[in-house]
Backbone atoms as SQL, in Angstrom:
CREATE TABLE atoms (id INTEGER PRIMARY KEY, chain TEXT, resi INTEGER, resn TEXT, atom TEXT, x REAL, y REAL, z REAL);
INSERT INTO atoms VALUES
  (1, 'A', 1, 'UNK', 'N', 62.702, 195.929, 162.891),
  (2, 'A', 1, 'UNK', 'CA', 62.633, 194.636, 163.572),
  (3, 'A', 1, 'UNK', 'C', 63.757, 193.718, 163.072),
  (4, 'A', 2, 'UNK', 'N', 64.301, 192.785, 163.607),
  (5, 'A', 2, 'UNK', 'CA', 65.332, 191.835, 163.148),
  (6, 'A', 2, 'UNK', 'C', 64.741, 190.635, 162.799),
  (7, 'A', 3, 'UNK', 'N', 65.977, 190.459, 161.429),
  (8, 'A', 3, 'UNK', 'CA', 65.250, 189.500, 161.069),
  (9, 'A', 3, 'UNK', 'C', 66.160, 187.720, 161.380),
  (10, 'A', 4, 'UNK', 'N', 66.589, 188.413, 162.202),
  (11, 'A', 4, 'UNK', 'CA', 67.769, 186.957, 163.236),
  (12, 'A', 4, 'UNK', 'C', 66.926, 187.094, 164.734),
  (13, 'A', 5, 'UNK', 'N', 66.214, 185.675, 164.604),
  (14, 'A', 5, 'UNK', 'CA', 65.798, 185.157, 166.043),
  (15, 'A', 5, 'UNK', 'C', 66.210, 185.192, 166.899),
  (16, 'A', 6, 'UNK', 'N', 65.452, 185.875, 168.113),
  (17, 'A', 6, 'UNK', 'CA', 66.253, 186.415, 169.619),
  (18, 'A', 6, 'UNK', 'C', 66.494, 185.250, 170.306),
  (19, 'A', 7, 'UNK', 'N', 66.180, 183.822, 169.886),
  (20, 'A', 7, 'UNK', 'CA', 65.911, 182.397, 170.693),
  (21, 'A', 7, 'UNK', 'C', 67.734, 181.708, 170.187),
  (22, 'A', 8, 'UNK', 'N', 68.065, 182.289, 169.120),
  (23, 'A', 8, 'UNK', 'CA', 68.923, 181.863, 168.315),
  (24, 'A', 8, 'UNK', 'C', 70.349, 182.049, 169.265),
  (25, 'A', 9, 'UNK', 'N', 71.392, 181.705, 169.265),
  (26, 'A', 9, 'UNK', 'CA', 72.754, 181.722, 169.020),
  (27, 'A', 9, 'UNK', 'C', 73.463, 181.709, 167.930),
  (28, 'A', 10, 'UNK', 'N', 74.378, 182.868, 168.003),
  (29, 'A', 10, 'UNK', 'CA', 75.427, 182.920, 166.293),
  (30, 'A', 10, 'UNK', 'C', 76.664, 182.968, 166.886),
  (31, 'A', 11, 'UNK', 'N', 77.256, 182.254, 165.676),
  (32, 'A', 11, 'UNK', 'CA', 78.921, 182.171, 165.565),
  (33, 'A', 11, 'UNK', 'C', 79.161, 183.382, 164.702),
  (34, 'A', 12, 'UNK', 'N', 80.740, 183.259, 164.338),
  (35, 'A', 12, 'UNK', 'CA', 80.978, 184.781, 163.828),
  (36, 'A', 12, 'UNK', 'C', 81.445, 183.883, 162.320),
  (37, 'A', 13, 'UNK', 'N', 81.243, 182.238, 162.306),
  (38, 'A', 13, 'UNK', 'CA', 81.316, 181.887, 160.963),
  (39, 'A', 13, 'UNK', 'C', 79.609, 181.391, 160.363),
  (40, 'A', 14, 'UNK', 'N', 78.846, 182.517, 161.138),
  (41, 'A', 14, 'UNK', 'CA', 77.690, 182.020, 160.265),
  (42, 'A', 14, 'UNK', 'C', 76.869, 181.155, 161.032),
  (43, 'A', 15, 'UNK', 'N', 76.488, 180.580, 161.715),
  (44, 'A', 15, 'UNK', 'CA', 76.219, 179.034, 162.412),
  (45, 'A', 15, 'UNK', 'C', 74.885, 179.774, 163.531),
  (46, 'A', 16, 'UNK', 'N', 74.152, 178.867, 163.087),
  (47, 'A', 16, 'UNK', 'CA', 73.277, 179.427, 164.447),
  (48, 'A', 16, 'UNK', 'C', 73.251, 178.078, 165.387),
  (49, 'A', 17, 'UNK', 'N', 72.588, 178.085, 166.717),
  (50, 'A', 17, 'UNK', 'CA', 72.253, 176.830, 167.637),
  (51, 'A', 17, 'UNK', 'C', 70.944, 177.650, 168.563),
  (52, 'A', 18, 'UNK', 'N', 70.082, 176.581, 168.439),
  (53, 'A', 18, 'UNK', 'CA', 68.193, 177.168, 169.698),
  (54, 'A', 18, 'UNK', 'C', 68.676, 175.832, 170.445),
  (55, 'A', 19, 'UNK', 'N', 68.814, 176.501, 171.746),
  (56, 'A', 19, 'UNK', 'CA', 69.197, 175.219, 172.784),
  (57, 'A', 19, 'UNK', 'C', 68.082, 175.021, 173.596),
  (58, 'A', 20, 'UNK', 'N', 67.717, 173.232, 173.361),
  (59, 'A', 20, 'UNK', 'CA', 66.519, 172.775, 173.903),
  (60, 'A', 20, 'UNK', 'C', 66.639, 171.954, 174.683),
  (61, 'A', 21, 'UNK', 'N', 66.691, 172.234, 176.438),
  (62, 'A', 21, 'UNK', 'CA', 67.125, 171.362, 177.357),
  (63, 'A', 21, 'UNK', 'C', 68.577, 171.255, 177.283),
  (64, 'A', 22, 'UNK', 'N', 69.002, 169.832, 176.707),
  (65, 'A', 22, 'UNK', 'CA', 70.493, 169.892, 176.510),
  (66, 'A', 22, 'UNK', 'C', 70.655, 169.132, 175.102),
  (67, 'A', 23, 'UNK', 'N', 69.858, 169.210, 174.608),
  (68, 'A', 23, 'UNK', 'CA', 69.688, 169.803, 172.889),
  (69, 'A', 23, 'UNK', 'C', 70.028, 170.985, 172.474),
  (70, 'A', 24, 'UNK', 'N', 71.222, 170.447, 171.394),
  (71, 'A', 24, 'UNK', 'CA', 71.537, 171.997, 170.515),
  (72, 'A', 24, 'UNK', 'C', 70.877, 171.497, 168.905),
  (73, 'A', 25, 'UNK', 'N', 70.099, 172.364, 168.322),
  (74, 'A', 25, 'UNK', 'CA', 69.849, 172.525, 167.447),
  (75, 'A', 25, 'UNK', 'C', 70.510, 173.220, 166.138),
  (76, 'A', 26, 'UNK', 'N', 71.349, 172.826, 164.979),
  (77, 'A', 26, 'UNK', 'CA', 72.120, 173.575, 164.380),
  (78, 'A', 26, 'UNK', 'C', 71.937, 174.093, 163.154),
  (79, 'A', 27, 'UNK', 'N', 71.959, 175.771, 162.750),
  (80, 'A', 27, 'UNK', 'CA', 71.625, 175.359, 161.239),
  (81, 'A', 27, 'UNK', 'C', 72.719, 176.252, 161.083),
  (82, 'A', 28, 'UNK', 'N', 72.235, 177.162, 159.999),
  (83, 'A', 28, 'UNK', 'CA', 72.931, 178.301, 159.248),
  (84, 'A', 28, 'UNK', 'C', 72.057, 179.675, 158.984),
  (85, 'A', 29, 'UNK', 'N', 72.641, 180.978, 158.849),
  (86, 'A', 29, 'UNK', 'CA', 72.434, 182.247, 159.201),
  (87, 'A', 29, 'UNK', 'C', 71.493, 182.551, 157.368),
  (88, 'A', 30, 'UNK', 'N', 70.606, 182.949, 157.518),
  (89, 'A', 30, 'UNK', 'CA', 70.418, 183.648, 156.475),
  (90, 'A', 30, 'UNK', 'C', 71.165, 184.397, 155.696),
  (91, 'A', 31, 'UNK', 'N', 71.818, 185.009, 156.533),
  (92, 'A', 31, 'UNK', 'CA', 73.657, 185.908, 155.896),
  (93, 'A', 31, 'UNK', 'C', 74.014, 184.878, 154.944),
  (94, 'A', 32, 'UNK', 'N', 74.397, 184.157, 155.934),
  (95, 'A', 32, 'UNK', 'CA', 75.296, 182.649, 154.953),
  (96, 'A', 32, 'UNK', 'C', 74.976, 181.693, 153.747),
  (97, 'A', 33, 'UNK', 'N', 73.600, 181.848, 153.365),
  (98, 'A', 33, 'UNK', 'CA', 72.846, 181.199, 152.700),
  (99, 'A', 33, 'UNK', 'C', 72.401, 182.381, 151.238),
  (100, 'A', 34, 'UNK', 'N', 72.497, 183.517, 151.805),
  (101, 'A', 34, 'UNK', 'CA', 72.444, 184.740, 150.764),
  (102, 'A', 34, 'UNK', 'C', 73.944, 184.707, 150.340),
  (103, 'A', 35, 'UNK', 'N', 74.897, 184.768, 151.267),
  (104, 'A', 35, 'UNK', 'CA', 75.916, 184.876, 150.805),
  (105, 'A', 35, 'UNK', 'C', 76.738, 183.204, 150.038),
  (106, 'A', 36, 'UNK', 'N', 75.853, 182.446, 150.017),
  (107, 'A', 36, 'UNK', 'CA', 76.635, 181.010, 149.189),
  (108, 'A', 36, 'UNK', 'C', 75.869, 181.180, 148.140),
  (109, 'A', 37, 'UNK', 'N', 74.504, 181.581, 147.957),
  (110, 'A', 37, 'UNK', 'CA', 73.707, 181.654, 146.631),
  (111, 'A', 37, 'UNK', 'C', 73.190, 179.882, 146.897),
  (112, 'A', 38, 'UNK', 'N', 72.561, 179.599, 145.964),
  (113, 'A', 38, 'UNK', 'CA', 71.646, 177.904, 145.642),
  (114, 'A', 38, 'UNK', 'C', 72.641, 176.917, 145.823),
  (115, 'A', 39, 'UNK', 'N', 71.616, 176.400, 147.320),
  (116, 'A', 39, 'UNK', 'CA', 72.899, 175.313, 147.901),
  (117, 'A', 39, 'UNK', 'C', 72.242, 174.408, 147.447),
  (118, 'A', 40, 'UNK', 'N', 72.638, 173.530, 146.583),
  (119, 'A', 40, 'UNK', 'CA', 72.812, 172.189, 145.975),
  (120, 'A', 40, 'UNK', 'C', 73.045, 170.632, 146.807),
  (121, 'A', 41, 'UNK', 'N', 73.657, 171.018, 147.773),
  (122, 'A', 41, 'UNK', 'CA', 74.234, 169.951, 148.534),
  (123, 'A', 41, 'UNK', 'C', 74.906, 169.694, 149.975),
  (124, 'A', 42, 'UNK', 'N', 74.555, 169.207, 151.156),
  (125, 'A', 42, 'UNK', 'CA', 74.910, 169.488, 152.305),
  (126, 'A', 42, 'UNK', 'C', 75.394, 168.076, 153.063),
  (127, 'A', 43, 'UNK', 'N', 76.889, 167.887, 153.147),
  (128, 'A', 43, 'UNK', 'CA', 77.034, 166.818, 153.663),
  (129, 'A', 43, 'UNK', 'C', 77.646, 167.481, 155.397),
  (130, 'A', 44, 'UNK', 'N', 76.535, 165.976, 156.264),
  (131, 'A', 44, 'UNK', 'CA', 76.675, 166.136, 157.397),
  (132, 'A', 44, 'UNK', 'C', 77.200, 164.632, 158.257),
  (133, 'A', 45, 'UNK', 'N', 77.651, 165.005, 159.304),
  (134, 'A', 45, 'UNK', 'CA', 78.308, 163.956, 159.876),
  (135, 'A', 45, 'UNK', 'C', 77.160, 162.522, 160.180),
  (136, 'A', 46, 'UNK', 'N', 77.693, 161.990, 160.698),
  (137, 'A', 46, 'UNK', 'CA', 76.922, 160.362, 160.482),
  (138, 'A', 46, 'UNK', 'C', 76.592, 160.445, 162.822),
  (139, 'A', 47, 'UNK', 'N', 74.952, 159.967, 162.500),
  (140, 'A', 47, 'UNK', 'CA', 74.510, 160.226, 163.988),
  (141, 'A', 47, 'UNK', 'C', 75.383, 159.186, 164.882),
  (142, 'A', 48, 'UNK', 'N', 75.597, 159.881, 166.427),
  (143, 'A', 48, 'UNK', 'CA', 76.471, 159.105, 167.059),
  (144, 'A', 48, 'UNK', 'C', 78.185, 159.966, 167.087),
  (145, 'A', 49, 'UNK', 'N', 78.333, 160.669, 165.796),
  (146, 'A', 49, 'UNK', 'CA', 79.442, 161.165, 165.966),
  (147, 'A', 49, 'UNK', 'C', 79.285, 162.563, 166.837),
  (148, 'A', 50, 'UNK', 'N', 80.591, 163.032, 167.073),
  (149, 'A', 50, 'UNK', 'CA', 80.690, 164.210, 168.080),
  (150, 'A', 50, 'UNK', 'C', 81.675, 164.972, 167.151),
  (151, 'A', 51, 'UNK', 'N', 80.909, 166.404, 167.473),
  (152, 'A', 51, 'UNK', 'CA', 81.292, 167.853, 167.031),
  (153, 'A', 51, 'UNK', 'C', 81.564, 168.173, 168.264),
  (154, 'A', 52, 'UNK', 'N', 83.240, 168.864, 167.695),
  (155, 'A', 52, 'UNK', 'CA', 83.298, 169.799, 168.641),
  (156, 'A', 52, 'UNK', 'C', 83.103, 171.830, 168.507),
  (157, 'A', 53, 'UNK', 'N', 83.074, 172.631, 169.724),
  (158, 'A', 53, 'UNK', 'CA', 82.736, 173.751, 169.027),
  (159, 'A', 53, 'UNK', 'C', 83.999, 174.453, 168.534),
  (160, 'A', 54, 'UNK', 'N', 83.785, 175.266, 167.058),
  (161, 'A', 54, 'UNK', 'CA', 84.701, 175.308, 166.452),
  (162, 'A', 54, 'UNK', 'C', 85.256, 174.885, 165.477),
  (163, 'A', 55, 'UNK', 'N', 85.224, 173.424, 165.343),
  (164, 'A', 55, 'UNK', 'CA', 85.769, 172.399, 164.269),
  (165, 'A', 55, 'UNK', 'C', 84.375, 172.807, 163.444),
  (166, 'A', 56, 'UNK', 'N', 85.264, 171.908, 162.080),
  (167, 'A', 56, 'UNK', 'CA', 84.739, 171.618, 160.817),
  (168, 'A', 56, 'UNK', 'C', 83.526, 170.491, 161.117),
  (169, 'A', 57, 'UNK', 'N', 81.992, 170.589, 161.123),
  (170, 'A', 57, 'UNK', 'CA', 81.416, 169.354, 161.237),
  (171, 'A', 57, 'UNK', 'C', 80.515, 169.000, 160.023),
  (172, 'A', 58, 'UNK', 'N', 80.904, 169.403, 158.746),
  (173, 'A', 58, 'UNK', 'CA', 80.732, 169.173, 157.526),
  (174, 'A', 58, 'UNK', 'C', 80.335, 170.136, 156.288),
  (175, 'A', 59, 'UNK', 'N', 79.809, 169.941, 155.411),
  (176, 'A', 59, 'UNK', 'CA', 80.081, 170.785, 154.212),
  (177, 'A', 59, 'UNK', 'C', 79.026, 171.053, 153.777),
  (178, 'A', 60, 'UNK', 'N', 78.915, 172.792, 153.199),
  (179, 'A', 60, 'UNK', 'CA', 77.590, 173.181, 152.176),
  (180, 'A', 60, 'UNK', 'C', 78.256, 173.328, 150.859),
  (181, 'A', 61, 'UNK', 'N', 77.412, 173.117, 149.635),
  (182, 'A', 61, 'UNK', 'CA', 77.997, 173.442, 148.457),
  (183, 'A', 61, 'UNK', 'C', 76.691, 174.149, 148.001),
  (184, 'A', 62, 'UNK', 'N', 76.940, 174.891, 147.370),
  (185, 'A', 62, 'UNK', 'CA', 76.044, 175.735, 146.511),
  (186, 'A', 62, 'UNK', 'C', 76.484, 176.143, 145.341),
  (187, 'A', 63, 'UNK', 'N', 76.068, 177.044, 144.178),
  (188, 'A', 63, 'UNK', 'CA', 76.085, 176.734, 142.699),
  (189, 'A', 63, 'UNK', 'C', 77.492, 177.485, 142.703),
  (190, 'A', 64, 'UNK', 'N', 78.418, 178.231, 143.706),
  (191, 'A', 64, 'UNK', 'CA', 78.825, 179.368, 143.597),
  (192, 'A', 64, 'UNK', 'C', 80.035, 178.593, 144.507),
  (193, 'A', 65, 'UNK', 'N', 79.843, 177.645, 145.358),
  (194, 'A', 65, 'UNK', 'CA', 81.074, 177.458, 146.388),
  (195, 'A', 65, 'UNK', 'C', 81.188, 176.286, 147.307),
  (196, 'A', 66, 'UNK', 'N', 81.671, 175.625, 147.951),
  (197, 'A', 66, 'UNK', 'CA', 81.886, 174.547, 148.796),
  (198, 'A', 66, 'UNK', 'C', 82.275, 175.589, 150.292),
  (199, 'A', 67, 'UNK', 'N', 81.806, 175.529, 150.919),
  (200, 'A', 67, 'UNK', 'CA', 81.962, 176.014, 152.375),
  (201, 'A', 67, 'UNK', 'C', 81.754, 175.048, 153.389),
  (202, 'A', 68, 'UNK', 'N', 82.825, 175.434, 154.728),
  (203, 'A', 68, 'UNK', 'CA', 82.860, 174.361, 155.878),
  (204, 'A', 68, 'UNK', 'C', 81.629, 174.817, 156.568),
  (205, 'A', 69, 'UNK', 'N', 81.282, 173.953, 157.410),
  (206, 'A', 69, 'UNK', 'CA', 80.567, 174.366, 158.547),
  (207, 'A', 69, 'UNK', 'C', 80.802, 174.057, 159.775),
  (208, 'A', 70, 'UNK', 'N', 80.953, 175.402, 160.823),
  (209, 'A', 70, 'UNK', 'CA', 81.766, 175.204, 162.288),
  (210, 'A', 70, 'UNK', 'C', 80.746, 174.857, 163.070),
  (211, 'A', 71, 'UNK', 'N', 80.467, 174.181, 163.963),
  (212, 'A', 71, 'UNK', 'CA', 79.881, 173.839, 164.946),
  (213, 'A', 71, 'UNK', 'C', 80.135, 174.700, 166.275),
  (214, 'A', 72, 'UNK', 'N', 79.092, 175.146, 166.385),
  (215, 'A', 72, 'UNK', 'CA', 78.741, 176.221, 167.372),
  (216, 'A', 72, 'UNK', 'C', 78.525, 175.966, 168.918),
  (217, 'A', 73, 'UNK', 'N', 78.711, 174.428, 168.791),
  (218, 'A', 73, 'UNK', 'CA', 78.231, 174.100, 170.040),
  (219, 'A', 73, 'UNK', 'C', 79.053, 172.548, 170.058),
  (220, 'A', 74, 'UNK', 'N', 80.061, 171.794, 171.374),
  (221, 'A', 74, 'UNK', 'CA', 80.080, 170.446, 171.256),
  (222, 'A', 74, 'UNK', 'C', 79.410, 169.526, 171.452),
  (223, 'A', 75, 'UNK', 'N', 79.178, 168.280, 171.023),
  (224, 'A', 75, 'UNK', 'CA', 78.244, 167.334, 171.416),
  (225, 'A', 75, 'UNK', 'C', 78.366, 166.429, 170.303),
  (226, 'A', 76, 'UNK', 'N', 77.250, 164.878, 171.001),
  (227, 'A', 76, 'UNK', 'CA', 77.358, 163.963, 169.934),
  (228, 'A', 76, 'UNK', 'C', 76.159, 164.361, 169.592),
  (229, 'A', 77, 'UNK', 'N', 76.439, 163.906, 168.365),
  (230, 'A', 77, 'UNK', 'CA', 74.889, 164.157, 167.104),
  (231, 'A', 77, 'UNK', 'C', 73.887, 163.244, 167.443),
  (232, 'A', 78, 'UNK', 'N', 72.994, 163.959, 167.805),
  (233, 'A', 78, 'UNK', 'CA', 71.486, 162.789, 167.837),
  (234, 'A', 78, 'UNK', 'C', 70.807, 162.584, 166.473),
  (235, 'A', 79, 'UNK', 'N', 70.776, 163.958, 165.653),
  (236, 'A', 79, 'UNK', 'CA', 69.717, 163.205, 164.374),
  (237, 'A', 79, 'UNK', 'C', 70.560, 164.430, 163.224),
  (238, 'A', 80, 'UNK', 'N', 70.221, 163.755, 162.230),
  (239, 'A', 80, 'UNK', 'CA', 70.800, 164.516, 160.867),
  (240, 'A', 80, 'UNK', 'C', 69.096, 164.945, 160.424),
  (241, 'A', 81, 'UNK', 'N', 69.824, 166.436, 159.658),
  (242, 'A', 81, 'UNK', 'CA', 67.997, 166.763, 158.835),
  (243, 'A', 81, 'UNK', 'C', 68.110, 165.501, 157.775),
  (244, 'A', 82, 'UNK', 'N', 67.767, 164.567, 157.518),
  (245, 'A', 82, 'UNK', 'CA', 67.746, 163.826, 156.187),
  (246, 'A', 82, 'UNK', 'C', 66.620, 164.302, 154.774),
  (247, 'A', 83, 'UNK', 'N', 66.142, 165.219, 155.724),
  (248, 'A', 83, 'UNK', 'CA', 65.100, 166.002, 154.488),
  (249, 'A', 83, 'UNK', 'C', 66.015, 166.570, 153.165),
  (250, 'A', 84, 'UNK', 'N', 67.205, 167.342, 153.739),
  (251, 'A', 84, 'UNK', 'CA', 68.571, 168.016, 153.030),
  (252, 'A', 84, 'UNK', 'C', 68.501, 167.283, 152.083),
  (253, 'A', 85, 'UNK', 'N', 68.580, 165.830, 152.170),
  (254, 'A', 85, 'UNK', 'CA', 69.408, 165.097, 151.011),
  (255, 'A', 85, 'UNK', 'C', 68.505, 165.286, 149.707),
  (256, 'A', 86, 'UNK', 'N', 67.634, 165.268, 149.714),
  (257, 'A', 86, 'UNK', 'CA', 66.437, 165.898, 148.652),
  (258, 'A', 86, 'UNK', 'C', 66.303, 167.180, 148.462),
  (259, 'A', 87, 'UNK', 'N', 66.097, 167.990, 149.648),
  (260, 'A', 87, 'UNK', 'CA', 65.968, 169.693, 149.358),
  (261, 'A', 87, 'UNK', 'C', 66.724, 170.113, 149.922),
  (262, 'A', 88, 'UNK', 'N', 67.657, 170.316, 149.806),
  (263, 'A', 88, 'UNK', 'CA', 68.858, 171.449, 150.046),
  (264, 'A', 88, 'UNK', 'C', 68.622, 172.791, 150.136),
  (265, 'A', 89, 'UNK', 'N', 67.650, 173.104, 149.142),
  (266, 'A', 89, 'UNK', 'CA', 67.683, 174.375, 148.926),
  (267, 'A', 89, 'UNK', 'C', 66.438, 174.869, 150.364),
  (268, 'A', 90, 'UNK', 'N', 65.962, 173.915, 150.910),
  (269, 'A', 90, 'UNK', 'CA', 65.522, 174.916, 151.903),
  (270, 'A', 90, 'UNK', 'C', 66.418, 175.777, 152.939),
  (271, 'A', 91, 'UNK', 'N', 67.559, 175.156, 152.993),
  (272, 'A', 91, 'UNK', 'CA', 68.518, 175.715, 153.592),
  (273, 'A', 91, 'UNK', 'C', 68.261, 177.691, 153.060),
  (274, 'A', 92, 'UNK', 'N', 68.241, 177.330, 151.985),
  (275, 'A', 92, 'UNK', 'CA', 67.847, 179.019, 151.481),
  (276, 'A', 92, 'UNK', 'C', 66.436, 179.545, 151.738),
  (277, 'A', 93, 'UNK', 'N', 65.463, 178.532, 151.551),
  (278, 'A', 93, 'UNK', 'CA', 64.540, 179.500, 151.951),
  (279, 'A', 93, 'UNK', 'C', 64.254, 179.991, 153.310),
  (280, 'A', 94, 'UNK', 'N', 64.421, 178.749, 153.578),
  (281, 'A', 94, 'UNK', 'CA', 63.991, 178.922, 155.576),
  (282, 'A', 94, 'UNK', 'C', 65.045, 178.562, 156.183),
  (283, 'A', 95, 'UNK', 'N', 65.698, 179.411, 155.868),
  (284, 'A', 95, 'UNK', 'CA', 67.643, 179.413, 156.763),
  (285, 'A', 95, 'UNK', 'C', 67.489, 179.415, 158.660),
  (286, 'A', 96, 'UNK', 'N', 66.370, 179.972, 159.138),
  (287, 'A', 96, 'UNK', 'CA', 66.419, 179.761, 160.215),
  (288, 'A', 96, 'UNK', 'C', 65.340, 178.729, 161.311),
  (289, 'A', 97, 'UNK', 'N', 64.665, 178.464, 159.975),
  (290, 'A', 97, 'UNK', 'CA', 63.663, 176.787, 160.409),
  (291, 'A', 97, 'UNK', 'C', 64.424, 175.525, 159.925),
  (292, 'A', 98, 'UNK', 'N', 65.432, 175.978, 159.131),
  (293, 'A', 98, 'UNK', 'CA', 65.885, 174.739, 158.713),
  (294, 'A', 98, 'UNK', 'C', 67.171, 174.331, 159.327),
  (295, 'A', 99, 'UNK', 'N', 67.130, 173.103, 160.248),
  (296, 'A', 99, 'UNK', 'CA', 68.358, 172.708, 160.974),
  (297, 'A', 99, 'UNK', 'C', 69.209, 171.654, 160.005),
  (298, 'A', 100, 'UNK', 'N', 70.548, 171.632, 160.285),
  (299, 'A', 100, 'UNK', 'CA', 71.276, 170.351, 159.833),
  (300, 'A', 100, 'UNK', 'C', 71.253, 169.144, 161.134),
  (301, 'A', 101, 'UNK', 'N', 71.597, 169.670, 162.405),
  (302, 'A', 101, 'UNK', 'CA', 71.906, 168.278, 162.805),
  (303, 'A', 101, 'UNK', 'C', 71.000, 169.101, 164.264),
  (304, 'A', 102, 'UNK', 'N', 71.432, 167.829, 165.336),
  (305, 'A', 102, 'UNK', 'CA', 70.795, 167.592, 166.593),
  (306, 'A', 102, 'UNK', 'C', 71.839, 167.165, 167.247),
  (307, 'A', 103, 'UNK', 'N', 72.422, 167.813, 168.431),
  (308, 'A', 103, 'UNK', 'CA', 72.987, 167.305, 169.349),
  (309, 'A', 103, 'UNK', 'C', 73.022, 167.436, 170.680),
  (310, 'A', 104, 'UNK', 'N', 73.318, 166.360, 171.173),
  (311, 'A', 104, 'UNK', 'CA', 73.410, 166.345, 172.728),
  (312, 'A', 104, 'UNK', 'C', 74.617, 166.866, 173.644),
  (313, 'A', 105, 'UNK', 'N', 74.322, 168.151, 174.002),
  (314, 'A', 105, 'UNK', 'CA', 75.442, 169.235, 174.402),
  (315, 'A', 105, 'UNK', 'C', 76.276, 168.697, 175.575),
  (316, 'A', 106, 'UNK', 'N', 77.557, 168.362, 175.438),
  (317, 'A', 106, 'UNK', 'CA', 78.248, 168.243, 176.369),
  (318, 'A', 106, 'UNK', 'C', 79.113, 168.933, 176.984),
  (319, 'A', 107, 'UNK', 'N', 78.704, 170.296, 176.229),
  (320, 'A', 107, 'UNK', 'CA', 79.415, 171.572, 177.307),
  (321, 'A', 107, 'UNK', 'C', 78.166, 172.685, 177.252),
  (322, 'A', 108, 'UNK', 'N', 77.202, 172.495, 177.684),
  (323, 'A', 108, 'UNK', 'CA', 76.227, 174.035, 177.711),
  (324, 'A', 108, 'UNK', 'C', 76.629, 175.152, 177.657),
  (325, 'A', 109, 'UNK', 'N', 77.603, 175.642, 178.997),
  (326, 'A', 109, 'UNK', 'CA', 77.879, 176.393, 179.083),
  (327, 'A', 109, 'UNK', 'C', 78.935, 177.054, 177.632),
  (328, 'A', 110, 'UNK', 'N', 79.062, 176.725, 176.564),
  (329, 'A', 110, 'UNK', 'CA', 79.599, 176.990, 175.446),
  (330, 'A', 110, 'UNK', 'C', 78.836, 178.188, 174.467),
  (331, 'A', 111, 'UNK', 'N', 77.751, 177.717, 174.973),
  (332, 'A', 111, 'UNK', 'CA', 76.547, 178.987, 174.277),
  (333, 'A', 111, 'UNK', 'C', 77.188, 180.324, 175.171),
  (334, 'A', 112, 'UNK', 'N', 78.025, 180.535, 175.860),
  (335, 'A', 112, 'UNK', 'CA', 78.015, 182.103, 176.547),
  (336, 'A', 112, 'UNK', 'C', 79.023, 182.087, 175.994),
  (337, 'A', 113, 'UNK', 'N', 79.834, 181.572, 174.726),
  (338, 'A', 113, 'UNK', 'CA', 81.035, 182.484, 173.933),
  (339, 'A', 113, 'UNK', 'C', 80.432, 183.025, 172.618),
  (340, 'A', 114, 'UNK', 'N', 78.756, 182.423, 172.800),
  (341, 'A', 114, 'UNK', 'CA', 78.393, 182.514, 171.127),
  (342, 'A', 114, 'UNK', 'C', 77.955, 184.117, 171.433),
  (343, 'A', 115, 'UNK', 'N', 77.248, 184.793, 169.960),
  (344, 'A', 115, 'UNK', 'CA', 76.925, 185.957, 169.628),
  (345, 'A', 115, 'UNK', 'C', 75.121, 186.146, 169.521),
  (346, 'A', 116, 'UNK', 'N', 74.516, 187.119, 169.969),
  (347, 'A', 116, 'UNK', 'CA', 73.345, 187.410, 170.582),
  (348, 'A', 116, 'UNK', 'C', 72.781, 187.460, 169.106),
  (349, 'A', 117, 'UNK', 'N', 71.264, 187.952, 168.907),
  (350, 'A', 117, 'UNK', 'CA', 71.268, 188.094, 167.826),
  (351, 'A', 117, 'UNK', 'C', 71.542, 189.910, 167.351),
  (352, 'A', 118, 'UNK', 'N', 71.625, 190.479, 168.276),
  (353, 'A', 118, 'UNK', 'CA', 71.822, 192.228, 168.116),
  (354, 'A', 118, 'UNK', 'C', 73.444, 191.948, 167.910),
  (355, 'A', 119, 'UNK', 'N', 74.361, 190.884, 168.081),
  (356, 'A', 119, 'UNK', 'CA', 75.620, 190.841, 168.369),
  (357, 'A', 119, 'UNK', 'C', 75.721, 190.384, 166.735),
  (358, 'A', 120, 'UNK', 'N', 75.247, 189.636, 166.016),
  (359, 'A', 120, 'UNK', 'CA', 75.058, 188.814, 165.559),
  (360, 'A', 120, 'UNK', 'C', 74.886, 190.098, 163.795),
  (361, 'A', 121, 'UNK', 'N', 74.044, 191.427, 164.337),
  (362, 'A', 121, 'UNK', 'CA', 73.793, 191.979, 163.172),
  (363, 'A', 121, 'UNK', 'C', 74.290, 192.738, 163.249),
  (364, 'A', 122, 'UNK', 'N', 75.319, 193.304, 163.891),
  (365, 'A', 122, 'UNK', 'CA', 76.305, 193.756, 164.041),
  (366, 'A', 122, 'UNK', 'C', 77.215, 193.341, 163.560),
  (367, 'A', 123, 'UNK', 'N', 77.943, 192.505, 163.689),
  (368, 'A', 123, 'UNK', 'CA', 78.882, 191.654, 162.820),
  (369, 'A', 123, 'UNK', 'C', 78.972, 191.754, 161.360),
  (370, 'A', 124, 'UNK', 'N', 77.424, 191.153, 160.797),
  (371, 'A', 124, 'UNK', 'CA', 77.252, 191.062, 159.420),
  (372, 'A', 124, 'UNK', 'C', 77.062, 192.596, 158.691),
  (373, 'A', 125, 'UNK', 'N', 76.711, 193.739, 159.793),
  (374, 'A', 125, 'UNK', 'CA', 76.328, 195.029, 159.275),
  (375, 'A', 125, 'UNK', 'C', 77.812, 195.422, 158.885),
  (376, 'A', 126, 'UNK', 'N', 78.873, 194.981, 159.122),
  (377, 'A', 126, 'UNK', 'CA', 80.401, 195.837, 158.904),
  (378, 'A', 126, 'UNK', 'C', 80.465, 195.320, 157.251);
């Protein structure tokens, strides 16, 4: 059975998005969260701003590394997790319940360049 959600969208830098209406939901891959080790710290953009897909839309640090995070989807940000700023580390436990931001998709159709989740474990299986 897989353990990457069939509801999910993946980037090939890690990034997932569950698109709700014209809500994108954003977090990070369990891959990515095994592979940073104890994330310590997650700075995310300020609500109101716009990600685009592709770009840098802010930073994980963990005990081991500072890594970007690409945005998988464009749009302006509706809500930041503000839970992060206290527990970070759920990012590790529940890598795929745990979102960073909320945005309001201004290209939908952007989810058909992303990666399935069979596409998705494929990738990480090489």
């Amino acid at each position: 059975m897989s353990s990457y959600p069939a509801d999910l969208k993946y980037t090939r830098e890690h990034e997932w998005v569950r698109v709700d209406g014209a809500t994108g939901i954003v977090g990070i891959t369990d891959f990515a969260q095994q592979q940073l080790g104890d994330v310590v710290y997650v700075e995310l953009p300020e609500v109101g701003a716009t990600i685009k897909q592709g770009a840098v839309f802010g930073t994980i640090e963990s005990v081991k590394a500072v890594s970007e995070l690409f945005a998988p989807v464009s749009g302006e940000v509706l809500e930041v997790n503000s839970d992060l700023k206290d527990r970070p580390d759920h990012v590790n436990s529940k890598p795929h319940d745990t979102w960073l931001v909320k945005v309001k998709l201004t290209n939908p159709g952007e989810t058909a360049s992303l990666l399935d989740a069979a596409a998705y474990e494929a990738l990480i299986a090489k």
